[in-house]
N, CA, C and O atoms as a printed pandas DataFrame, in Angstrom:
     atom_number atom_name residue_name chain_id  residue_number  x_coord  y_coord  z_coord
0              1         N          UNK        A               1   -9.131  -22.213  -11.101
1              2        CA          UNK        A               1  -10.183  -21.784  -12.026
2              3         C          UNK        A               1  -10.158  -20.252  -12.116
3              4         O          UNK        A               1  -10.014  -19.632  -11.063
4              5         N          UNK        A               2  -10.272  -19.640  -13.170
5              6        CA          UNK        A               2   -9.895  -18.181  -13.629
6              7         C          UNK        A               2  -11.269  -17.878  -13.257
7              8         O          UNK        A               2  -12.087  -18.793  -13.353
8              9         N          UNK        A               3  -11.747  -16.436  -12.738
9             10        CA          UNK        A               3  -12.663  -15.690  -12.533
10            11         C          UNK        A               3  -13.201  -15.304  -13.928
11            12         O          UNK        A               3  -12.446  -15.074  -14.872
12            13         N          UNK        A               4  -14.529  -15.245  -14.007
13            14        CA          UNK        A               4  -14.787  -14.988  -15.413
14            15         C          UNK        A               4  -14.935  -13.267  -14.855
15            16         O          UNK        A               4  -14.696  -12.612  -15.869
16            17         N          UNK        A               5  -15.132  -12.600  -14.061
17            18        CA          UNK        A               5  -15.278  -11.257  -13.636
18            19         C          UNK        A               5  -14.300  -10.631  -13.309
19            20         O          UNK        A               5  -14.403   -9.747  -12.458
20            21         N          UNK        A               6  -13.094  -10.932  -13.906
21            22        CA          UNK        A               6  -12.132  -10.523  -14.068
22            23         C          UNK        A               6  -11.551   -8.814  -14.643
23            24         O          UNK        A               6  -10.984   -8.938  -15.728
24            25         N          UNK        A               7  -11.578   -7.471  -14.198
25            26        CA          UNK        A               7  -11.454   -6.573  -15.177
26            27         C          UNK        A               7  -10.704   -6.543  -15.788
27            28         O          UNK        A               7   -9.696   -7.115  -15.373
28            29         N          UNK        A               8  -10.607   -5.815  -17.329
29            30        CA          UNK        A               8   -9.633   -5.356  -17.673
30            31         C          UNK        A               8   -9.335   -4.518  -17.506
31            32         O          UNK        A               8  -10.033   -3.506  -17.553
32            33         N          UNK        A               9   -7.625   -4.592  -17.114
33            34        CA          UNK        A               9   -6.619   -3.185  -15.891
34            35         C          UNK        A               9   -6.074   -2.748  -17.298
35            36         O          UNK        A               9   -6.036   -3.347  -18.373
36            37         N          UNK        A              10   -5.682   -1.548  -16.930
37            38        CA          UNK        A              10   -4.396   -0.668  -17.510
38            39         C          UNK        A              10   -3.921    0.336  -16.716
39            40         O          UNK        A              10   -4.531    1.157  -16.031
40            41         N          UNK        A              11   -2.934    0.191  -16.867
41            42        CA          UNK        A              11   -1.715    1.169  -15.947
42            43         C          UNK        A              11   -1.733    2.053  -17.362
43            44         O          UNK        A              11   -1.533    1.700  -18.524
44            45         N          UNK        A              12   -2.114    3.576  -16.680
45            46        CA          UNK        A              12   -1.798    4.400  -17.206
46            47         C          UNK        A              12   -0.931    5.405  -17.051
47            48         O          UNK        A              12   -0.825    5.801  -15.890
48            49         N          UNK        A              13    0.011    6.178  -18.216
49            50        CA          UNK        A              13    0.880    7.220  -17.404
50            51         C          UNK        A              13    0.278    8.666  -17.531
51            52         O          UNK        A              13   -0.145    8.856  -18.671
52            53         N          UNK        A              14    0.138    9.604  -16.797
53            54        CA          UNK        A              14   -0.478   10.332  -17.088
54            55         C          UNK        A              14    0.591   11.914  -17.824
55            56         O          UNK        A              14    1.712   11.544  -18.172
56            57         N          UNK        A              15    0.399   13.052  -17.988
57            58        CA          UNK        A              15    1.722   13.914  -18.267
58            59         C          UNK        A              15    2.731   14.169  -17.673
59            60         O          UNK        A              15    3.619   14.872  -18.154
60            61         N          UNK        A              16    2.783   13.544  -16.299
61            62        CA          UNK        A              16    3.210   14.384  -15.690
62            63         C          UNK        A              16    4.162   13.419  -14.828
63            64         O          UNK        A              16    4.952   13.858  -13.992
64            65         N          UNK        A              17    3.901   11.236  -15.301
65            66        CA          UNK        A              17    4.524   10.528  -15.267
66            67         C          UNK        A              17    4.068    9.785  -13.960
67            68         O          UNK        A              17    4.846    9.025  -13.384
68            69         N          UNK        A              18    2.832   10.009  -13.514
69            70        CA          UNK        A              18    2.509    9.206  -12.866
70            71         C          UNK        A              18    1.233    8.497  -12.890
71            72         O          UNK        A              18    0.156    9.035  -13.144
72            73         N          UNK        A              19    1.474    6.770  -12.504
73            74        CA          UNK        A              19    1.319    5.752  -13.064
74            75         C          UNK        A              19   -0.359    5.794  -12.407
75            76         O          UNK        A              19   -0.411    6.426  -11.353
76            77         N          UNK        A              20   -1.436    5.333  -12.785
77            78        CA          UNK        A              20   -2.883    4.995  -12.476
78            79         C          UNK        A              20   -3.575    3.630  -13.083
79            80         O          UNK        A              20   -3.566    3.345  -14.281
80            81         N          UNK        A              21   -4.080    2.963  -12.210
81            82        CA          UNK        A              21   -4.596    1.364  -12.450
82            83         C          UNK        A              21   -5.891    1.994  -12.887
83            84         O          UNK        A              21   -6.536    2.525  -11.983
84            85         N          UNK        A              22   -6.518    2.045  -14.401
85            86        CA          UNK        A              22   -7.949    2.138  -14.563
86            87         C          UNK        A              22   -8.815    0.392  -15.234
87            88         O          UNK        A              22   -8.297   -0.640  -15.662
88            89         N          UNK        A              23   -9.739    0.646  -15.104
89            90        CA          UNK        A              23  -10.558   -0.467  -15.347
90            91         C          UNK        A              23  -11.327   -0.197  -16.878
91            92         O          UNK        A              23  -12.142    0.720  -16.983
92            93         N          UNK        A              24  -11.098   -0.793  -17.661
93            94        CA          UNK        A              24  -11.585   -0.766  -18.927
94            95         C          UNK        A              24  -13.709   -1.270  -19.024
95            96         O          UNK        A              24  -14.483   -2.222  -19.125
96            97         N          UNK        A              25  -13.640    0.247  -18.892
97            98        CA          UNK        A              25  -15.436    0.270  -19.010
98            99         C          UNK        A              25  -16.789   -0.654  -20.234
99           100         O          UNK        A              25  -17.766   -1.389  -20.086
100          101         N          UNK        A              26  -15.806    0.174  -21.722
101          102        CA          UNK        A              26  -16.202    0.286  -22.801
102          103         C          UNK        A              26  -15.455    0.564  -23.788
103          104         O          UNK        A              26  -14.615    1.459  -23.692
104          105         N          UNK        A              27  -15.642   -0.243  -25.061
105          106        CA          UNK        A              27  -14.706   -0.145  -25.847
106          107         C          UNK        A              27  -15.725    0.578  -27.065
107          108         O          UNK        A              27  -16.839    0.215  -26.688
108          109         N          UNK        A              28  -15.978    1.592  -28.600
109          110        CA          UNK        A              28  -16.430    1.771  -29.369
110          111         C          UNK        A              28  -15.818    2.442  -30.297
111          112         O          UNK        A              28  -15.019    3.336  -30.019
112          113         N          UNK        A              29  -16.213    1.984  -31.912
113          114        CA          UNK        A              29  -15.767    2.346  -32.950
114          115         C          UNK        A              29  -16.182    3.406  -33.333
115          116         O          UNK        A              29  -17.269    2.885  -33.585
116          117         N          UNK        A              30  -16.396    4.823  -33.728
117          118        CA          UNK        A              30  -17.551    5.415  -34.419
118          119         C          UNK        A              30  -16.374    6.646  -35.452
119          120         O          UNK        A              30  -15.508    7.448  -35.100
120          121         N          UNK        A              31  -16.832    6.307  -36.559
121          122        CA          UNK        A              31  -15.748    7.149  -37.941
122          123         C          UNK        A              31  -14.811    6.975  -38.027
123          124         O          UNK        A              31  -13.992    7.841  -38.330
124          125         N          UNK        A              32  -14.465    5.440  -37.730
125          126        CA          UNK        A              32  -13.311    4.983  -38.246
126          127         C          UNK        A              32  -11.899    5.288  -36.924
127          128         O          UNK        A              32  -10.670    5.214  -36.940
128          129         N          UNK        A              33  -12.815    5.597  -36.037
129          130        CA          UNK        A              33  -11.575    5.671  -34.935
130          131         C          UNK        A              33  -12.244    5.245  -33.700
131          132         O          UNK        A              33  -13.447    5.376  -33.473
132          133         N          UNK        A              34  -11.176    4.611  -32.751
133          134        CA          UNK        A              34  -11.522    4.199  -31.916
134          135         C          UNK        A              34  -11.582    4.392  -30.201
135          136         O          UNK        A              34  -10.486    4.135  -29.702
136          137         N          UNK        A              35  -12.243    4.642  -29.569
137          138        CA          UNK        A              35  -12.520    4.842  -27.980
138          139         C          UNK        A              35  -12.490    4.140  -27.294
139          140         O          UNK        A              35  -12.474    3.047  -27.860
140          141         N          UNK        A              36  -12.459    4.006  -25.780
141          142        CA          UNK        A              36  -11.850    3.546  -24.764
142          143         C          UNK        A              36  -12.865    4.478  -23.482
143          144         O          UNK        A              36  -12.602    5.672  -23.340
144          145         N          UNK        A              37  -14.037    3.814  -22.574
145          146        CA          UNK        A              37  -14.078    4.241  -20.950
146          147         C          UNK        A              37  -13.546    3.836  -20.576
147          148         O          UNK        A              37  -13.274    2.719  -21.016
148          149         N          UNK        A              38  -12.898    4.311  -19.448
149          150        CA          UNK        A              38  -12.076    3.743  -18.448
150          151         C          UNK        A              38  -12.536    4.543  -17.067
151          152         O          UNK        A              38  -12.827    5.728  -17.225
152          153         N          UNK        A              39  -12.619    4.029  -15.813
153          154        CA          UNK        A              39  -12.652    4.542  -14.345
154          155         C          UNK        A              39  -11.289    3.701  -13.689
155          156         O          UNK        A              39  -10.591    2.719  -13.941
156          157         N          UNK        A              40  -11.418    4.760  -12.705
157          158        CA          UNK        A              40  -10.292    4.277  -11.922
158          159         C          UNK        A              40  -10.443    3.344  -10.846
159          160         O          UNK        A              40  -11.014    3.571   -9.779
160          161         N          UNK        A              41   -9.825    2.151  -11.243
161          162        CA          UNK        A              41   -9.700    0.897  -10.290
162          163         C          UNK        A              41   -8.670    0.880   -9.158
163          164         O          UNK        A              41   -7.468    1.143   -9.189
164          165         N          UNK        A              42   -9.516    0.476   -8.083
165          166        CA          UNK        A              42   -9.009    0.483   -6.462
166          167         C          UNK        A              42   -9.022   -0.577   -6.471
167          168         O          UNK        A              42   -9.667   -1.197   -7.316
168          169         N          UNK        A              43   -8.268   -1.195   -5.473
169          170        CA          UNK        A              43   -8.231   -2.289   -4.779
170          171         C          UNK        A              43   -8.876   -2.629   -3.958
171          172         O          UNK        A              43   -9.649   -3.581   -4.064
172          173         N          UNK        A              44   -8.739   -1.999   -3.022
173          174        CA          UNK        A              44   -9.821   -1.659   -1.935
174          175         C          UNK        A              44  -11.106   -1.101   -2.132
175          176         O          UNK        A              44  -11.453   -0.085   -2.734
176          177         N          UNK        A              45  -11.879   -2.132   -1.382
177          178        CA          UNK        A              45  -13.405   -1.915   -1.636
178          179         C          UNK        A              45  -14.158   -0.710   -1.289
179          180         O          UNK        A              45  -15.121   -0.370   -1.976
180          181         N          UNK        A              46  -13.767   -0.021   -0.234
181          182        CA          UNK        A              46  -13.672    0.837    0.253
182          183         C          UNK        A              46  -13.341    2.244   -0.483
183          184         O          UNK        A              46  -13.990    3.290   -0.480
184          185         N          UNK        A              47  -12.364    1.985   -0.984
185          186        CA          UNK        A              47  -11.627    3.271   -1.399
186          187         C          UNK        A              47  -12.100    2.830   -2.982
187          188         O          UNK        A              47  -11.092    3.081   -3.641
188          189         N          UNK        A              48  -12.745    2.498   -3.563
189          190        CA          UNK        A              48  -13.919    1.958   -4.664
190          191         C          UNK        A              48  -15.084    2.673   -4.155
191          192         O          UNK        A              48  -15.513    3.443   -5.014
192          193         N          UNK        A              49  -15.734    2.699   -3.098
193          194        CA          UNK        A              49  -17.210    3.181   -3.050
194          195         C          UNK        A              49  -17.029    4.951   -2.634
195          196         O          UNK        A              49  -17.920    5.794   -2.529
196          197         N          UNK        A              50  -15.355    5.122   -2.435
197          198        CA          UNK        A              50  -15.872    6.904   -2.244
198          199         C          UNK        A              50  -15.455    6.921   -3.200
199          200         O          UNK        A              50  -14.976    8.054   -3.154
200          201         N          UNK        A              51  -15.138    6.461   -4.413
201          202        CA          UNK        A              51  -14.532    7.204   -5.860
202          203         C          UNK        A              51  -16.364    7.709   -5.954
203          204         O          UNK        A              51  -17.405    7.224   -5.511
204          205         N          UNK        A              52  -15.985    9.033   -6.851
205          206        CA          UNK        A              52  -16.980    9.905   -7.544
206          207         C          UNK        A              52  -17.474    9.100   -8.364
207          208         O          UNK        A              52  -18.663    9.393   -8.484
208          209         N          UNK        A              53  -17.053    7.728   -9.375
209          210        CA          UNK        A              53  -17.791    7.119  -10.115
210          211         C          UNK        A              53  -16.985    8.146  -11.731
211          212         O          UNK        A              53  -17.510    8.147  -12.845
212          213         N          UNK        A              54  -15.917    8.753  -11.437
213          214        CA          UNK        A              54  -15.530    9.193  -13.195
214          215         C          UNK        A              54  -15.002    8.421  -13.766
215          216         O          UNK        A              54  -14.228    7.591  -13.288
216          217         N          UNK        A              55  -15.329    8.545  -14.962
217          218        CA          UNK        A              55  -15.173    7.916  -16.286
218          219         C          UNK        A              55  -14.009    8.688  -17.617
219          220         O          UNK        A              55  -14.263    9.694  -18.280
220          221         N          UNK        A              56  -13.215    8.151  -17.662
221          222        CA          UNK        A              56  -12.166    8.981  -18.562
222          223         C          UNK        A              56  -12.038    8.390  -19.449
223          224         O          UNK        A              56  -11.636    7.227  -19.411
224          225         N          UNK        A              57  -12.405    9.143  -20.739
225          226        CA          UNK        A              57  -12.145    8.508  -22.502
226          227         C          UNK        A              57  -11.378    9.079  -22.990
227          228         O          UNK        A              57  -11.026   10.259  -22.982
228          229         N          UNK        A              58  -10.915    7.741  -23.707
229          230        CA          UNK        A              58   -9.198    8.053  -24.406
230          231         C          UNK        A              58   -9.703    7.712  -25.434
231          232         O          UNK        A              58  -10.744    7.055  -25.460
232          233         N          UNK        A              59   -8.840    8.225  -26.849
233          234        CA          UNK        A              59   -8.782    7.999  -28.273
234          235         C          UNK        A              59   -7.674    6.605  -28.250
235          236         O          UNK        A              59   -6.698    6.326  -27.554
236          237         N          UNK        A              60   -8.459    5.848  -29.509
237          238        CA          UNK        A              60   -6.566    4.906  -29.996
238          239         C          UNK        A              60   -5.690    5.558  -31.058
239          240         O          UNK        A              60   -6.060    5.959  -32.162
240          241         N          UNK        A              61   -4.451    5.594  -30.531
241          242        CA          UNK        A              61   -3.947    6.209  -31.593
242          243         C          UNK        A              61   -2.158    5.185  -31.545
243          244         O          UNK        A              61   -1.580    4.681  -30.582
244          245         N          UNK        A              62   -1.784    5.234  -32.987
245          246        CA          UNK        A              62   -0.879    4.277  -33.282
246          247         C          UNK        A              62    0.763    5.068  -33.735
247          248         O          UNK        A              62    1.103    5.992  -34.473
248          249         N          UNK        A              63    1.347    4.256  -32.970
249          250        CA          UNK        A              63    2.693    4.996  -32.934
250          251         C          UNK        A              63    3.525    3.639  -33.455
251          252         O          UNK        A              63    3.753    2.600  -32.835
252          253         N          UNK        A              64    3.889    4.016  -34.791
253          254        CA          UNK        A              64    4.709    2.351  -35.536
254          255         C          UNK        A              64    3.537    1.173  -35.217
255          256         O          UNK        A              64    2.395    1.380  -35.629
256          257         N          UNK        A              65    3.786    0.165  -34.613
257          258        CA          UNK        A              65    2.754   -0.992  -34.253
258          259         C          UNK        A              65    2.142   -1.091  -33.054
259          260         O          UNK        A              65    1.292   -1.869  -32.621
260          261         N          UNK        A              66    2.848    0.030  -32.490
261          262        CA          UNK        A              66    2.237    0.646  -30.909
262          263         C          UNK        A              66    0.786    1.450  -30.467
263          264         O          UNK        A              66    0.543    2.657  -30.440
264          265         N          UNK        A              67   -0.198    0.098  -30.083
265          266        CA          UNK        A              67   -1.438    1.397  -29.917
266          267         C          UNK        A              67   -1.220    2.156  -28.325
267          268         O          UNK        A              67   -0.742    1.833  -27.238
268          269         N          UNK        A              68   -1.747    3.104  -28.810
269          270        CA          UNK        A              68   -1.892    3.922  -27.412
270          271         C          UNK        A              68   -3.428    4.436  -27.066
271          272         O          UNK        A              68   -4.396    4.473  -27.825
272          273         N          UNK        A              69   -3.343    4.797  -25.755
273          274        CA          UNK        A              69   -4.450    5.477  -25.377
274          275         C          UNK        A              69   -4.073    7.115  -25.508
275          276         O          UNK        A              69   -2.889    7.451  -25.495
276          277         N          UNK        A              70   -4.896    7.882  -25.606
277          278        CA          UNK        A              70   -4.638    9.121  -25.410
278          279         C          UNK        A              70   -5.390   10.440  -25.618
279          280         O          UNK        A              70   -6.227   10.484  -26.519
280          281         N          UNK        A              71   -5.154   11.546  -24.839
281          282        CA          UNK        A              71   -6.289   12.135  -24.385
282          283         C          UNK        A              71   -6.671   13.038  -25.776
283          284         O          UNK        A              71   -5.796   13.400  -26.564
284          285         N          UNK        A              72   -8.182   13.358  -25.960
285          286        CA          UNK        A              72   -8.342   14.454  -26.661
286          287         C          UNK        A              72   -9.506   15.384  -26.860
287          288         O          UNK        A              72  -10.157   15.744  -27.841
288          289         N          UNK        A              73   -9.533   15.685  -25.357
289          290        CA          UNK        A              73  -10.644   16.641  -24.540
290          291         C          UNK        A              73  -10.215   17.813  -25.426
291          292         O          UNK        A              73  -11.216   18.366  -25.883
292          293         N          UNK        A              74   -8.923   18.455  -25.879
293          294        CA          UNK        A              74   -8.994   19.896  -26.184
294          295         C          UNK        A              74  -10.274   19.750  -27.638
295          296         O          UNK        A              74  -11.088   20.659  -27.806
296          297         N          UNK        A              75  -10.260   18.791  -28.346
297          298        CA          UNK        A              75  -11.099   18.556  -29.268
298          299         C          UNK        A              75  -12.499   18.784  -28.782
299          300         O          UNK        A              75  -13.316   18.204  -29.497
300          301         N          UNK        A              76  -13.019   19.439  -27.801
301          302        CA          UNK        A              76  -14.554   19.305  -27.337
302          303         C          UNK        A              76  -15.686   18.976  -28.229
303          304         O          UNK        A              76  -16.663   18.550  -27.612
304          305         N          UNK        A              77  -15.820   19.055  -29.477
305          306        CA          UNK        A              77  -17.088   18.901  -29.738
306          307         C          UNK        A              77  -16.766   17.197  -30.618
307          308         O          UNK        A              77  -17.744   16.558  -31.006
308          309         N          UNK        A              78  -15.755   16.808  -30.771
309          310        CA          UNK        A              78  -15.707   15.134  -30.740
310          311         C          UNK        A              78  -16.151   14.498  -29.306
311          312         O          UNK        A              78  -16.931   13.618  -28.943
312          313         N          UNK        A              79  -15.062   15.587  -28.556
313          314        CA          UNK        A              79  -15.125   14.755  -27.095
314          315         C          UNK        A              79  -16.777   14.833  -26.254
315          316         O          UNK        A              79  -17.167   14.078  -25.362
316          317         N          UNK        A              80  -17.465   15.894  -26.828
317          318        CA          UNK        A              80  -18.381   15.713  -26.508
318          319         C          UNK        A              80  -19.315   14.776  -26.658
319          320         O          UNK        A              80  -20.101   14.380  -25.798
320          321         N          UNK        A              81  -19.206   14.393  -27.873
321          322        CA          UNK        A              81  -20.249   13.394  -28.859
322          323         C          UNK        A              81  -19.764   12.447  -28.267
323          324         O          UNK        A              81  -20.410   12.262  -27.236
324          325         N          UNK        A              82  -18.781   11.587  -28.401
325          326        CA          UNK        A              82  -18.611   10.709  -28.210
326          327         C          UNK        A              82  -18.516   10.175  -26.121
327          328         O          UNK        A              82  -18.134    9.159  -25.539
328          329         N          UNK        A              83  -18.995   11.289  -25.733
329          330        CA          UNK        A              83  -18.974   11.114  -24.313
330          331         C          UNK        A              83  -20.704   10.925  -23.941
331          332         O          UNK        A              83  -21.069   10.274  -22.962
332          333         N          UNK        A              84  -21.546   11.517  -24.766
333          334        CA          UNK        A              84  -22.519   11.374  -24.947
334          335         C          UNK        A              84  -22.674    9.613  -25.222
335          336         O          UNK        A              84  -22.989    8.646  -24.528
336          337         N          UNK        A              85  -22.300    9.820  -26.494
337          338        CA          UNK        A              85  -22.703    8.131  -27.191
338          339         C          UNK        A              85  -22.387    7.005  -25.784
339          340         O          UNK        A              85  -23.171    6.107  -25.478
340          341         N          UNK        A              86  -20.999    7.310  -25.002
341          342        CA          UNK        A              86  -20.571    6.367  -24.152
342          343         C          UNK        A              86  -21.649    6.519  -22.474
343          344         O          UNK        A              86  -21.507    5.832  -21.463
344          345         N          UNK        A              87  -22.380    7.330  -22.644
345          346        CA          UNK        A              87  -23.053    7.719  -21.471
346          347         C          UNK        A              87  -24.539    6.840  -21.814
347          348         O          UNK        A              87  -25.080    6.302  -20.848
348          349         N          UNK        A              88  -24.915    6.760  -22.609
349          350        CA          UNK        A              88  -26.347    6.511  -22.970
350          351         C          UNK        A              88  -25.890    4.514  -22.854
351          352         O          UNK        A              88  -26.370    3.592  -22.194
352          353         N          UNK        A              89  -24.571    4.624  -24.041
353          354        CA          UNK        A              89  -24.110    3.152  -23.477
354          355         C          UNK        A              89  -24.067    1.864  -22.246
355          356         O          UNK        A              89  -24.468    0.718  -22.041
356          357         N          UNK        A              90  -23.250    3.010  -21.606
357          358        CA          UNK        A              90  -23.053    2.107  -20.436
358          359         C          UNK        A              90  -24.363    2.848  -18.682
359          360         O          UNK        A              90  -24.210    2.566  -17.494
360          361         N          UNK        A              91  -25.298    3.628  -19.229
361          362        CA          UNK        A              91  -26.252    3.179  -18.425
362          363         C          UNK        A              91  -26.853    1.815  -18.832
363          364         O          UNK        A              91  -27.198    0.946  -18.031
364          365         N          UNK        A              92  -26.938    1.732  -20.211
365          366        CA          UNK        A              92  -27.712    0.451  -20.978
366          367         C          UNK        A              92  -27.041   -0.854  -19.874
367          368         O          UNK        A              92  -27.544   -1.494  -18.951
368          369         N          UNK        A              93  -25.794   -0.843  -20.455
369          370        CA          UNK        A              93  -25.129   -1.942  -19.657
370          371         C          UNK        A              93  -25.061   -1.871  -18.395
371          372         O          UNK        A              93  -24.601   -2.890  -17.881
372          373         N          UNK        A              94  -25.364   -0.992  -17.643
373          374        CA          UNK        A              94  -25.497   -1.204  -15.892
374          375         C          UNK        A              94  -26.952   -0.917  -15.402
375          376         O          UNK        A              94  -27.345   -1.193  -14.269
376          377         N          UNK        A              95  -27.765   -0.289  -16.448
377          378        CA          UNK        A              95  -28.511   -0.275  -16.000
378          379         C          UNK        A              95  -29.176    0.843  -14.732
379          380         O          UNK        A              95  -30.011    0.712  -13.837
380          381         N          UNK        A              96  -28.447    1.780  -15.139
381          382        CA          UNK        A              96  -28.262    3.134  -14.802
382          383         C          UNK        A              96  -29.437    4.376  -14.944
383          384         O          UNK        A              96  -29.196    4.500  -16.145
384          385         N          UNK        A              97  -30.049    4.960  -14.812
385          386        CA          UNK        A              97  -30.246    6.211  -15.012
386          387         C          UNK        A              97  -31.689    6.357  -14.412
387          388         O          UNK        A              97  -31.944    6.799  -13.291
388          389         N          UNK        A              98  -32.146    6.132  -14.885
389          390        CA          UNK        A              98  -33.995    5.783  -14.396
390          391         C          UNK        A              98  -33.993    5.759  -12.677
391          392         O          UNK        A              98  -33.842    4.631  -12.207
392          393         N          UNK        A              99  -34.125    6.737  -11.814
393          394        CA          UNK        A              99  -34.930    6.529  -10.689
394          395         C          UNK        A              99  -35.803    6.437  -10.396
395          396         O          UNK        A              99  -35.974    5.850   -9.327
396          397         N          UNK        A             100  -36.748    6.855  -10.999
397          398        CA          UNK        A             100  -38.121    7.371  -11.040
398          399         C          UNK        A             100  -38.563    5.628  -10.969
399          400         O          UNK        A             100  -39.586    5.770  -10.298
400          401         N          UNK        A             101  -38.508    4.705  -11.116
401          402        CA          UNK        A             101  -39.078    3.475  -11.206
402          403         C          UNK        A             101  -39.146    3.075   -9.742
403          404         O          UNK        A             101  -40.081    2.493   -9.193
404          405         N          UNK        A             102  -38.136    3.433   -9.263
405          406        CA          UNK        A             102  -37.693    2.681   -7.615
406          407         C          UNK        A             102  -38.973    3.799   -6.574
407          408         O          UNK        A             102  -38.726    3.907   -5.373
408          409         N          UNK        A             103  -40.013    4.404   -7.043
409          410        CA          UNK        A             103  -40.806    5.022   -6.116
410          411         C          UNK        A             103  -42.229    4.255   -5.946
411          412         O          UNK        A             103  -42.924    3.681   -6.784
412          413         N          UNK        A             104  -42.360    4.408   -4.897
413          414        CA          UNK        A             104  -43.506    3.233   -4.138
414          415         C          UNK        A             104  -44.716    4.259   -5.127
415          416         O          UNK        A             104  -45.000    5.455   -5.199
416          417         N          UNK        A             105  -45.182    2.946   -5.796
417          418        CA          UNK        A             105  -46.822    3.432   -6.323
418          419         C          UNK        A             105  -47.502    3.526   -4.632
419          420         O          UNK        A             105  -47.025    2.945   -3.657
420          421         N          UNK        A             106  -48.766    4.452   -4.638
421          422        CA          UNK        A             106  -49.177    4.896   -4.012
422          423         C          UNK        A             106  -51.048    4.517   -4.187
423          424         O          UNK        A             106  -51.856    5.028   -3.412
């Protein structure tokens, strides 16, 4: 029986040709182009709870019938927006941000 909690992996290469297992966060459309969160997936449970928790967004971009991921931080004020949009996102989906709730009424 297949795990329904299964992530989706990608081996990524980075410039410099070496290979990284990330975990596919979030996927979103916004002006006709498309984004990608991704964090970096461990194996180990362990070496999972000291990751910092970063999040790296890639653009899709198409080479012949080939999509790719790929970076485009020098763009800052896309990369900004759209790091924004993916931040407000996926607290939604984890359920993230709000501490202030977890304090003992008094």
């Amino acid at each position: 029986m297949m795990n329904e909690n299964t992530p989706d992996l990608y081996t990524l290469e980075d410039e410099d040709g070496k290979e990284q297992v990330f975990e596919l966060l979030d996927v979103m459309e916004l002006d006709g182009e498309k984004y990608f969160a991704l964090t970096p997936y461990y194996d180990d449970p362990e070496k999972m709870l000291e990751s910092d928790g970063e999040v790296v967004i890639l653009k899709s971009v198409f080479e012949g019938d080939e999509e790719m991921m790929v970076s485009f931080d020098e763009n800052e004020e896309e990369y900004d927006r759209v790091g924004e949009i993916f931040i407000k996102r996926l607290e939604e989906m984890y359920d993230i941000g709000d501490e202030d709730e977890e304090e003992d009424p008094q």
